[in-house]
N, C-alpha and C positions, 0 to 999 in steps of 0.2 A: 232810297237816298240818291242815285244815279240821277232818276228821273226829277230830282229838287233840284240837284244841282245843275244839272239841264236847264232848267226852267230859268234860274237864278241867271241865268247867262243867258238865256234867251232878254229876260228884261232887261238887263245893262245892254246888249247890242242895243234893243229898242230905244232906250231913254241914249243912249249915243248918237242914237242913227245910222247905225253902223251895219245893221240888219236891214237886208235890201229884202221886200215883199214883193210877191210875181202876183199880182193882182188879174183874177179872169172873170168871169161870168160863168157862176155853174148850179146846179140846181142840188139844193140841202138834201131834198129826200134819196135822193142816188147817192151821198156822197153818205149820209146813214145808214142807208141800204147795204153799201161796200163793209160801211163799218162791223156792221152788225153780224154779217156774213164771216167777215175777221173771226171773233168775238165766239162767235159759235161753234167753230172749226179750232180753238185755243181754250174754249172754256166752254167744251158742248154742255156742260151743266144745267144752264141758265137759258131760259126760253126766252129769247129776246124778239118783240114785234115792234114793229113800227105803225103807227095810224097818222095817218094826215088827210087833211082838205087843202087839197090845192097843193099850187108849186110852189115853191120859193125860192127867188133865184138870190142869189151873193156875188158882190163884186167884190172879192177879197182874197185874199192869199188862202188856196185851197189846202196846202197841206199843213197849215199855220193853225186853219179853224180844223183841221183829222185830227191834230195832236192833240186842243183845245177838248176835242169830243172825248179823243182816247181816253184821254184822261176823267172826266165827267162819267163816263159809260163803266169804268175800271172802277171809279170809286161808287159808283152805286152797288153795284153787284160785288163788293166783298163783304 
């Protein structure tokens, strides 16, 4: 319920404009890699790997798209 609410509030700053994003250059697989490493160390249950070809780099708010994943990666695995 926390984390909706959260969420609910992250979108009114957005549709405000009132949420300032730190926009970098960082590459996706590292930034999964962290995640997943999280994830296993909080829910050793769950054998989480990662596959990819190639890099993929993001020009976007890096902890914006962690929370984005958190979220996606948490609700797959319940």
């Amino acid at each position: 319920m926390k984390r909706m609410i959260e969420d609910f509030l992250i979108i009114s700053r957005l549709e405000e404009a009132k949420l300032e994003l730190r926009r970098e250059v960082f590459e996706l697989h590292i930034l999964l890699n962290e995640l997943i490493q999280d994830f296993q160390l909080l829910k050793g249950h769950h054998d989480l790997q990662l596959q990819h070809d190639g890099q993929i780099y993001l020009y976007a708010d890096r902890s914006k798209i962690a929370h984005v994943l958190v979220n996606l990666i948490g609700n797959a695995i319940k």
